[in-house]
C-alpha positions in Angstrom: 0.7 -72.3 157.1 1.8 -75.5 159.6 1.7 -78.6 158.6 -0.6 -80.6 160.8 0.5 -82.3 163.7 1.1 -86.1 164.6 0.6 -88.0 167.6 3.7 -90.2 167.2 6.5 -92.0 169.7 10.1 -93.2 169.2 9.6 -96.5 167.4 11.1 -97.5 163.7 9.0 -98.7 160.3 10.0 -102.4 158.5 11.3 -101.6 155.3 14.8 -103.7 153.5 18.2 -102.1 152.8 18.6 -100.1 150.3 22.0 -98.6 148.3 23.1 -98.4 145.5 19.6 -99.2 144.2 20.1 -98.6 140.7 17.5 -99.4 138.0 14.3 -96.7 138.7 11.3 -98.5 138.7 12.8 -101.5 138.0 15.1 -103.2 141.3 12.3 -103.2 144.2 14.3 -102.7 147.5 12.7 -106.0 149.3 14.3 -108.7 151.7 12.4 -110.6 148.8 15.6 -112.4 148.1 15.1 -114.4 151.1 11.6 -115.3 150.2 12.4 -118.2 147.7 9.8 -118.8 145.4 7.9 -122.5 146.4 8.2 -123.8 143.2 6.6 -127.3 143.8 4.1 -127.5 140.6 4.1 -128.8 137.4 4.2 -126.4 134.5 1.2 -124.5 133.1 0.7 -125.4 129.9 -1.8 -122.2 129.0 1.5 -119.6 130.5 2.7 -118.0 127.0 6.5 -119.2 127.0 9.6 -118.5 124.7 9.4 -121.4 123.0 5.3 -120.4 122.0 6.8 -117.2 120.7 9.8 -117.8 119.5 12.0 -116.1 121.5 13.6 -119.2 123.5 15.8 -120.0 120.3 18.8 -119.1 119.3 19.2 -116.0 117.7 21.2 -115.8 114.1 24.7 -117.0 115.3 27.0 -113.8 116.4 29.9 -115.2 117.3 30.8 -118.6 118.9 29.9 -119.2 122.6 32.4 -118.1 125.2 33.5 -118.9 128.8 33.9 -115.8 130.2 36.2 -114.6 132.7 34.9 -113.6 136.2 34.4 -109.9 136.8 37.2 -108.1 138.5 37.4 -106.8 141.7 38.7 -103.7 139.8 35.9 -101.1 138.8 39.1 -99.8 136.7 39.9 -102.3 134.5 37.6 -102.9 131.4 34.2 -103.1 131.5 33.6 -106.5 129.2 36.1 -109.5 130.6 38.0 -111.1 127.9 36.8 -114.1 126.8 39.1 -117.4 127.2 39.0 -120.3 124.5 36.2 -120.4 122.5 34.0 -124.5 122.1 31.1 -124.5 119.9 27.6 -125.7 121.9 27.7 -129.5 120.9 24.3 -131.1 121.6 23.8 -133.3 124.5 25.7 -137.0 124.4 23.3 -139.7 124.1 23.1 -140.9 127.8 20.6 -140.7 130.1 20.5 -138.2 132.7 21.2 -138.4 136.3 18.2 -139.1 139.0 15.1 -139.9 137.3 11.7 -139.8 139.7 9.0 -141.2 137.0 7.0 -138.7 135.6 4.0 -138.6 138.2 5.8 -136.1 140.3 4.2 -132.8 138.7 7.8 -131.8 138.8 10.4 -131.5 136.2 12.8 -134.2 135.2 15.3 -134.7 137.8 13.8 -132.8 140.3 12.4 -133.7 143.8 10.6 -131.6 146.6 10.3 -132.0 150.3 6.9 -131.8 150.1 6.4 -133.6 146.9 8.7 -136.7 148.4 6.4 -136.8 151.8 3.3 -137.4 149.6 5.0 -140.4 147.4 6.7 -141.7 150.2 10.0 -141.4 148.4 13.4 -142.1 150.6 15.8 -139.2 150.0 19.1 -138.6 152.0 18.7 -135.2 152.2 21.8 -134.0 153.7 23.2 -131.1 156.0 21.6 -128.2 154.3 18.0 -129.7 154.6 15.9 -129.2 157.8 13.8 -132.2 158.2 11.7 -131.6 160.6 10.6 -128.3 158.0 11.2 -129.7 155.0 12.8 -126.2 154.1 16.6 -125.1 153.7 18.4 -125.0 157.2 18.8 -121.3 156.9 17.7 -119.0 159.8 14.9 -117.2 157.7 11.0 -117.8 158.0 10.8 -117.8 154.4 13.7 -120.5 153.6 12.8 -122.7 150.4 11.8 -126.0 150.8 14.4 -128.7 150.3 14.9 -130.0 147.1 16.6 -133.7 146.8 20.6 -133.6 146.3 21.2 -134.8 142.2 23.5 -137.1 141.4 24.7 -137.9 137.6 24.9 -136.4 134.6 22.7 -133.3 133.6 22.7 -132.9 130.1 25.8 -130.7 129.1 25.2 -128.0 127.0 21.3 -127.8 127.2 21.3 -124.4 126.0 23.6 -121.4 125.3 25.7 -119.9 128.3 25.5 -123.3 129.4 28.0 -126.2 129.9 27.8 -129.3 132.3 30.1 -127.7 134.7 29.0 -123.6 134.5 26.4 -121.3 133.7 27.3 -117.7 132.4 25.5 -115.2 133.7 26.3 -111.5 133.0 25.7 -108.8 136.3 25.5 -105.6 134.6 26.5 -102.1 137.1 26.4 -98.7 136.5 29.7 -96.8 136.0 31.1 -95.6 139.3 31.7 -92.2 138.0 27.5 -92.3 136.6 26.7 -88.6 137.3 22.8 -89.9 137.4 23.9 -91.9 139.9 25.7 -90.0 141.7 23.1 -87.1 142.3 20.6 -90.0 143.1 22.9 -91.3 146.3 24.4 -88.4 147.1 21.2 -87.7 149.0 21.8 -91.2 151.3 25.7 -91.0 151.5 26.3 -93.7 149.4 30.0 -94.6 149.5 29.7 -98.4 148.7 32.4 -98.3 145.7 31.8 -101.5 142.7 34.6 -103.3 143.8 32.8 -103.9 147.4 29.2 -104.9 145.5 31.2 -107.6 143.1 32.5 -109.1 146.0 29.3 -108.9 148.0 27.5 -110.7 144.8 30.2 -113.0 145.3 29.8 -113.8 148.6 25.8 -114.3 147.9 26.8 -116.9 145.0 28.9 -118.7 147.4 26.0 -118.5 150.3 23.6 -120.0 147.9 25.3 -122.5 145.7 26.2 -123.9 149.1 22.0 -125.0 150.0 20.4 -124.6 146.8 20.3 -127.3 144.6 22.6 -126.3 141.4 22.6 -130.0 139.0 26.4 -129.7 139.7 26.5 -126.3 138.2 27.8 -123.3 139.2 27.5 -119.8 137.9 30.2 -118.3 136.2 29.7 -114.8 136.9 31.0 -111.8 134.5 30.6 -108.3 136.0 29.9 -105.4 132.8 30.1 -101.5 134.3 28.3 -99.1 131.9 29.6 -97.9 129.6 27.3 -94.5 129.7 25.0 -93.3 132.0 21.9 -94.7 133.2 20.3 -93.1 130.6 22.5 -93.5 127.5 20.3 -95.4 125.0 23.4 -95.6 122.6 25.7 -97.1 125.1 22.9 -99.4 126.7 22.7 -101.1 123.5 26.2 -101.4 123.1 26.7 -102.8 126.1 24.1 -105.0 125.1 25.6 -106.0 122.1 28.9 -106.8 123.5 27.6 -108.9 126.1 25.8 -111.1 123.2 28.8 -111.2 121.5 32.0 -111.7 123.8 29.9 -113.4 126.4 27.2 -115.2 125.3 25.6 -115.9 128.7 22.6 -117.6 129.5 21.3 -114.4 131.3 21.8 -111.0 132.2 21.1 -109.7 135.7 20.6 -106.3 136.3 20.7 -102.7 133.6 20.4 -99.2 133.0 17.7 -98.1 134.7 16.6 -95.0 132.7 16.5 -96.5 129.1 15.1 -100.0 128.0 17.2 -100.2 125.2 19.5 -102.6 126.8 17.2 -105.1 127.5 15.3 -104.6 123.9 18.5 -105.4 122.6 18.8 -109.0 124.7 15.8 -109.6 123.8 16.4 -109.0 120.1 19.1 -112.0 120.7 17.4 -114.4 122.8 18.7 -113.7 126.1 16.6 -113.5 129.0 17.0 -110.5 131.5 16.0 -109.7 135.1 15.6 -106.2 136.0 17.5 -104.7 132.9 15.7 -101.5 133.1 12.5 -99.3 133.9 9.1 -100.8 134.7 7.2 -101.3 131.0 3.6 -101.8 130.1 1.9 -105.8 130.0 2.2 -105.8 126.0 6.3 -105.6 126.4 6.7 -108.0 128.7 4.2 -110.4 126.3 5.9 -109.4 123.4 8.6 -110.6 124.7 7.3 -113.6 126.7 10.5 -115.5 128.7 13.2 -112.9 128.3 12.3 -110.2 130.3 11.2 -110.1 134.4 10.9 -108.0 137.1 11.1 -108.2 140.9 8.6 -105.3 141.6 5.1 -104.6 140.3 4.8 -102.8 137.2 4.2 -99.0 136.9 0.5 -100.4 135.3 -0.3 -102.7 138.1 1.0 -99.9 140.9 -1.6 -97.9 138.9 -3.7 -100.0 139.8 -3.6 -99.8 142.9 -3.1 -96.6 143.9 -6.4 -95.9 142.2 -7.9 -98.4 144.5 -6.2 -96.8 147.2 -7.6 -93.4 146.5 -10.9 -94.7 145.1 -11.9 -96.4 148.2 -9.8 -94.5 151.2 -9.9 -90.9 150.0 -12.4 -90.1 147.0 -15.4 -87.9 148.6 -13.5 -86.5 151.7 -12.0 -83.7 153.0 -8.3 -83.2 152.8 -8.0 -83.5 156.6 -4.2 -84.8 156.5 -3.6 -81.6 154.6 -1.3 -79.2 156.4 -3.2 -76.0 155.4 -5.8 -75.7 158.0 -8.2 -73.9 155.1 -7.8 -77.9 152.4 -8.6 -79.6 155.9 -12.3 -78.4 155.6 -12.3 -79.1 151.3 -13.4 -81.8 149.6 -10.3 -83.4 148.3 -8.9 -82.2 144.7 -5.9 -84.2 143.4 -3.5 -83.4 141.3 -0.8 -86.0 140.4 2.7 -85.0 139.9 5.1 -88.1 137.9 7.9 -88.6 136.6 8.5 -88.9 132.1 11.1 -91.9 132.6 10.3 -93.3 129.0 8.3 -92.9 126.0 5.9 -95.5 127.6 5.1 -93.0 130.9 2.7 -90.6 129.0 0.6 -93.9 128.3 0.8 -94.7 132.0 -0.7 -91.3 133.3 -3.4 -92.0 130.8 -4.3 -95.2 132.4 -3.8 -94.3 136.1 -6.8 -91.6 135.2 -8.7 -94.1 133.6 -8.2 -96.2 136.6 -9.0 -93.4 139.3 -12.0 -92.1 136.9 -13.6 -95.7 137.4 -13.9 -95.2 140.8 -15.5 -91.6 139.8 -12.3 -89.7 140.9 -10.3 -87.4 138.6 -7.0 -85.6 138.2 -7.3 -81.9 138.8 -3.9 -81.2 137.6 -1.3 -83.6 136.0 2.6 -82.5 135.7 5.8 -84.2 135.0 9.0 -83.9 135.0 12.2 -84.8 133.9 15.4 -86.5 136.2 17.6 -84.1 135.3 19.7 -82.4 137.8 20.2 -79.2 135.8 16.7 -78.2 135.3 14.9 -80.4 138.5 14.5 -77.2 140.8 13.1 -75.0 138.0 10.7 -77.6 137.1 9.5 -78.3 140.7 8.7 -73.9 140.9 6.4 -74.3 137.9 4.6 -77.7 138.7 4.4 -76.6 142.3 2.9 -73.2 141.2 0.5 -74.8 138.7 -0.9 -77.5 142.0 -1.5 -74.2 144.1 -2.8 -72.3 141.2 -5.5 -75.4 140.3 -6.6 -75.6 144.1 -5.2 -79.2 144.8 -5.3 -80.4 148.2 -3.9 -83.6 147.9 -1.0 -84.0 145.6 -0.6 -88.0 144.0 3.6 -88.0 143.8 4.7 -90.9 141.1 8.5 -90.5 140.5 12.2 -91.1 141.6 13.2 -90.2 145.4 15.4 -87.5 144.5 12.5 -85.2 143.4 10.1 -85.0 146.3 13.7 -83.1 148.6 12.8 -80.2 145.5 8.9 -80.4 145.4 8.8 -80.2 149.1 11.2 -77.5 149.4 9.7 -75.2 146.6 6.0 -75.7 148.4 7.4 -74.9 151.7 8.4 -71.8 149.8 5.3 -70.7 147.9 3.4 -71.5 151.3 1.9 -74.4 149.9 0.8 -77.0 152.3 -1.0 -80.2 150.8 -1.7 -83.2 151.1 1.3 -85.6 150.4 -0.3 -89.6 148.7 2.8 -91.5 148.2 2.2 -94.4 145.7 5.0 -97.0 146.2 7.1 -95.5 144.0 10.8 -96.8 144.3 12.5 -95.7 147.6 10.3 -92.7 148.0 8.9 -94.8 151.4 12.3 -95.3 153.0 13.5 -92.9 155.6 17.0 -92.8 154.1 15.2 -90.7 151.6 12.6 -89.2 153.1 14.4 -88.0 155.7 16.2 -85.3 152.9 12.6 -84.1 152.2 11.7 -80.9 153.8 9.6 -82.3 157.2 7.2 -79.9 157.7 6.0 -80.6 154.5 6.4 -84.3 154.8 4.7 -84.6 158.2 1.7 -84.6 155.7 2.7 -87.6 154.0 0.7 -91.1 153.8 -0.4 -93.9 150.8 0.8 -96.9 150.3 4.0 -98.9 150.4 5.7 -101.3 148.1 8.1 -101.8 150.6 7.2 -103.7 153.9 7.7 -103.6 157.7 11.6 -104.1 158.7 12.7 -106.1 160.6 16.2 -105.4 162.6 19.0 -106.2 160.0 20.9 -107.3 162.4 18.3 -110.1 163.1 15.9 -110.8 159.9 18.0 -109.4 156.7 20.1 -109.9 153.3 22.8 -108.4 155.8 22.1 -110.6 158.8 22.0 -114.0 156.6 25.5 -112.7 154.5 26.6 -112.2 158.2 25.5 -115.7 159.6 27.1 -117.6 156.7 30.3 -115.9 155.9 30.9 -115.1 159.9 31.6 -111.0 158.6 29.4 -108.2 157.3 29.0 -107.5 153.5 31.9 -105.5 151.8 28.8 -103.4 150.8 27.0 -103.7 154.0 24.4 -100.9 152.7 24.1 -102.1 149.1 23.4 -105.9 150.2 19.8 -105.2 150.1 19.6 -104.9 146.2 22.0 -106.9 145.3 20.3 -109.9 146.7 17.3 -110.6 144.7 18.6 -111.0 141.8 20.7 -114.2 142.9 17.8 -114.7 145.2 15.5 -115.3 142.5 18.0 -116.9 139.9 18.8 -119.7 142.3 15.1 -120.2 143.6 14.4 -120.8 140.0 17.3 -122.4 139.3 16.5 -125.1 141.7 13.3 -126.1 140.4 14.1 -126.1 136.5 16.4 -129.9 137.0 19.4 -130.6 135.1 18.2 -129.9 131.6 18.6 -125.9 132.2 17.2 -123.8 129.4 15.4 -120.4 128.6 12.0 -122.1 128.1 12.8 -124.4 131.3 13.3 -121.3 133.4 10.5 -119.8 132.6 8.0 -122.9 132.9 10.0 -123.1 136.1 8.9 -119.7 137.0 5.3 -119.2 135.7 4.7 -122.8 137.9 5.8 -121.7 141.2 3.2 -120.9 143.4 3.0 -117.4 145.1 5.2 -116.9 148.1 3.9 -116.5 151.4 2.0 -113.7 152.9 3.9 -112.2 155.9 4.1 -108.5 157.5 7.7 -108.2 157.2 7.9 -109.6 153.1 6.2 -108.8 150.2 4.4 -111.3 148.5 5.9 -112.4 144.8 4.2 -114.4 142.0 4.5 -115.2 138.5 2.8 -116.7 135.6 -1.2 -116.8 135.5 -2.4 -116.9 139.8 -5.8 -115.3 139.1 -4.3 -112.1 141.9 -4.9 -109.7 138.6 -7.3 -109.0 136.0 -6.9 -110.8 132.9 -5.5 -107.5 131.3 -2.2 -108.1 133.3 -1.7 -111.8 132.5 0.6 -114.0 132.0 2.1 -111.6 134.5 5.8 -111.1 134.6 6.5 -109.0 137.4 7.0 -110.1 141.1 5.3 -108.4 143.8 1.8 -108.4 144.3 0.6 -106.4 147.5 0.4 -103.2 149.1 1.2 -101.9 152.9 -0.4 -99.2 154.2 2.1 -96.1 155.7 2.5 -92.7 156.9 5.3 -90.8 157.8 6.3 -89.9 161.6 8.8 -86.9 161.4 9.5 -87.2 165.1 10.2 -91.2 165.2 13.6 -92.1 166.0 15.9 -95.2 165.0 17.8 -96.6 162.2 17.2 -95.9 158.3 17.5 -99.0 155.8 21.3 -98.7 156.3 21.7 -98.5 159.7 21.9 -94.6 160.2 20.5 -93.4 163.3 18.4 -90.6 162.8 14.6 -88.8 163.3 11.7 -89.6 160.9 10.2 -92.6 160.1 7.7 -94.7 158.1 4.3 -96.3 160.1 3.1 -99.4 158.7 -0.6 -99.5 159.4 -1.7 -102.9 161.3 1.6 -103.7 162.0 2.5 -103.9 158.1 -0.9 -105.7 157.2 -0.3 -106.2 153.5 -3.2 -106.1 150.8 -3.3 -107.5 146.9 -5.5 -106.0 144.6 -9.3 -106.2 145.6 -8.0 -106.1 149.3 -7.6 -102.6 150.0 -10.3 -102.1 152.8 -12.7 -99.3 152.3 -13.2 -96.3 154.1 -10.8 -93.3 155.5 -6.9 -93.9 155.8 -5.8 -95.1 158.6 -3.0 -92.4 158.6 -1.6 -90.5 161.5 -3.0 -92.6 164.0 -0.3 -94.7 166.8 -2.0 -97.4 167.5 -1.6 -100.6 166.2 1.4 -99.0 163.5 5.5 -100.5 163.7 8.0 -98.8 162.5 11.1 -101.1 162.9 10.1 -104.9 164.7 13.0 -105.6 167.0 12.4 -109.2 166.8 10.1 -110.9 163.7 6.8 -110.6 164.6 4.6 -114.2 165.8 4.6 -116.7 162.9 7.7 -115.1 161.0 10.2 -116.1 163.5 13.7 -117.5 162.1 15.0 -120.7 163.6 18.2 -120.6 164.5 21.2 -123.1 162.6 25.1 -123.4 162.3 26.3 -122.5 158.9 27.3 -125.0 156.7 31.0 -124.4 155.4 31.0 -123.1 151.9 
């Protein structure tokens, strides 16, 4: 059978960079570290916090708090820096703090907003890296902060552990460059981005933003831990765990294995909070442990959520005209849904993506998954493949990692199997560095929706392109960049907003009051806390993004990938990357496989989202 045909024209998709992208499920490849949160509201008082559950304390003492020494350079050297003189946490002296604006601002103690300043008519010198005319950060991105007033005197010392008046510790945790996982996972993009070049990219980035975001005359004090297992060792996650509590002590951990929660159940166990430390869990884990644990992309429940909107309202009832087997073209649609078992809780999940498709009277014809393993991942795709044909599917729902679909493809191709390809948002499965390893005949049959959103050039709207502008070179890992940055990217948007007194429960109130970020074409939209976006079932919510694009694959589309490779086959965003949150999702057919009105790459940033242009400041 062929695959069926698609009127397309050289042109690009708008995704972000990719790389060494780590975590499964868990680090969301989006230019979202750019898209600082607008943290400008007072805290919610009915947002579950650490300090309602406990979990904000202090754990039972392990060892005395440490200053740790900054990662090395060296991937070779040990994995845990040594810590230097030990000093007990001491509470704060018995002076006032620095700055204090009354407390009728909404804001936290010590802190001031652009906007917040225009309404009380309070004078601010506001210094070089404030625009203001904007009110936002003089940084050439559409989605710059807004300006929060310089601080000036003392911020409370050692408000919490990690924590002194001069640093914060914060622990960036990398898999092992020898990580056979990972390995077989980039092998597939060419990844040859080595540790040493992603410190000193994360490096760079701290230096970028402690230069215009507010810090209370902190700075982060960054200690770099390499696996000590694979992604998926649950022994040596929580080892590594264990060792960062107790020769580090930091205030927070960025960054874990991505194919075993254990590392970040064992922070949690000790009170230290952690952003994307492994796979995507259920709402009860992330209430359970309210404050310690966050996440940049949706969770595997919300995407459910979703998709089964998608399909509810844009397939359920049709014909499988996509389908590349002319005979499914003039079928009624029957799905089957192919995912991937990435943790005890992904059994659970299938069970409530079916409840959530069957809602919308639509059901799964034929469920099989599978297991990341390299050994046995082609076998496994012969039997699931087999069993789709066998059960009639002409639509096949794929939920996994972006290695798989180059084997499911491959083996269809082979048993002359030619469905319908849905894709779900699942991570990196909608970039063209990875889809462009799938077997295209098959893939010119692939459409769904995209967590990811319309690129822009990286050269002009990027992670890249602001490292570039500010530090006058590229990034030593100029294809890693774009997931590497939002986990500063948020830290420091956060950060801001909190004021001097920095602890675990001020982070979070920090958090859960910042508004939701901007709605754009070319960024996902983030939120956190209780917005009213979900149902009631998925709040407090503790995971970031909160919309959908619409896509579908153009095997004959030429231009760059999300790391700058030149090359044929790319993703259309539908609308020009119109983005939808749930509810949104328009009814009616997909608007796959048709030209107009679909981007692949925007050459400049499309009306609205343009970036005004500065001169860096000097770090």
């Amino acid at each position: 059978m062929q695959p069926a045909s698609a009127d397309s024209s050289g042109s690009g998709p708008q995704l972000t960079q990719l790389k060494r992208w780590g975590p499964l499920g868990a680090i969301l490849v989006v230019v979202v570290v750019v898209v600082a949160l607008v943290l400008s509201g007072g805290g919610n008082d009915e947002a579950e916090g650490p300090e309602a559950s406990g979990a904000g304390a202090d754990p039972e003492p392990t060892s005395a708090p440490t200053t740790a020494q900054a990662g090395s350079n060296d991937p070779s050297t040990d994995a845990t820096p040594e810590p230097s003189e030990t000093s007990a946490v001491t509470e704060p002296e018995p002076r006032p703090l620095g700055t204090d604006y009354g407390p009728d601002t909404g804001l936290r103690p010590g802190v001031m907003s652009w906007d917040v300043a225009q309404e009380m008519g309070v004078d601010i010198e506001w210094g070089p890296r404030c625009d203001t005319e904007r009110g936002r950060l003089a940084i050439p991105s559409f989605f710059a902060a807004a300006c929060v007033a310089p601080y000036e005197g003392w911020n409370g010392g050692a408000t919490d552990r990690g924590v002194t008046e001069d640093t914060i510790r914060i622990v960036w945790w990398i898999p092992q460059e020898v990580d056979f996982i990972m390995l077989y996972l980039t092998s597939a993009i060419v990844n040859d981005d080595t540790n040493a070049q992603e410190i000193a990219t994360m490096e760079g980035l701290i230096e970028y933003y402690e230069t215009y975001y507010e810090t209370y005359g902190r700075n982060v004090e960054l200690s770099v831990v390499q696996g000590s297992g694979t992604i998926s060792d649950e022994a040596a996650a929580r080892a590594d765990a264990v060792k960062i509590a107790e020769d580090i002590d930091p205030f927070m951990v960025w960054g874990g294995p991505g194919l075993t929660n254990a590392f970040a159940e064992e922070l949690a166990a000790r009170g230290i909070p952690c952003i994307s430390c492994g796979p995507g869990q259920s709402q009860d884990y992330y209430v359970e442990n309210a404050g310690l644990a966050y996440t940049l992309g949706k969770g595997p429940d919300q995407l459910n959520t979703l998709v089964a909107e998608y399909v509810g309202k844009r397939l359920l009832g049709d014909n499988a005209i996509h389908a590349g087997d002319p005979e499914y073209r003039n079928r009624e649609r029957i799905f089957g849904r192919i995912w991937i078992q990435a943790s005890a809780a992904s059994p659970v999940l299938n069970e409530q993506f079916e409840e959530a498709l069957a809602a919308f009277g639509g059901e799964i014809a034929e469920s099989q998954s599978y297991v990341l393993d390299p050994g046995t991942l082609q076998e496994s795709a012969s039997t699931v493949i087999a069993r789709m044909k066998e059960a009639g599917v002409t639509s096949v729902i794929f939920n996994g990692d972006p290695i798989a679909p180059r084997e499911f493809t491959n083996e269809a191709a082979a048993q002359d199997y030619w469905p319908e390809w849905i894709v779900t948002g699942s991570v990196l499965v909608d970039t063209a560095a990875f889809s462009r390893t799938y077997n295209q005949e098959q893939w010119a049959n692939g459409f769904g929706i995209s967590n990811l959103s319309a690129r822009v050039d990286r050269q002009v709207a990027s992670s890249y392109a602001i490292y570039n502008w500010f530090h006058g070179e590229e990034p030593p890992a100029d294809d890693t960049i774009g997931v590497i940055d939002p986990l500063p990217g948020l830290f420091y948007s956060v950060l801001q907003a909190v004021g001097p007194e920095l602890t675990v429960v001020g982070f979070h109130e920090a958090l859960f009051a910042g508004e939701p970020t901007a709605r754009a074409l070319t960024a996902p939209s983030l939120s956190y806390g209780v917005q009213g976006i979900w149902g009631p079932e998925y709040e407090p919510d503790y995971r970031g993004v909160d919309d959908v694009a619409e896509v579908w694959w153009d095997p004959d589309a030429v231009g760059p990938d999300e790391i700058d490779r030149d090359g044929t086959g790319l993703w259309r965003f539908v609308n020009g990357g119109e983005r939808y949150k749930p509810g949104e999702i328009p009814e009616g057919p997909p608007a796959a496989f048709v030209l107009d009105g679909t981007v692949t790459i925007y050459d400049a940033p499309p009306p609205g989202e343009d970036r005004p242009a500065y001169e860096p400041l000097t770090p």
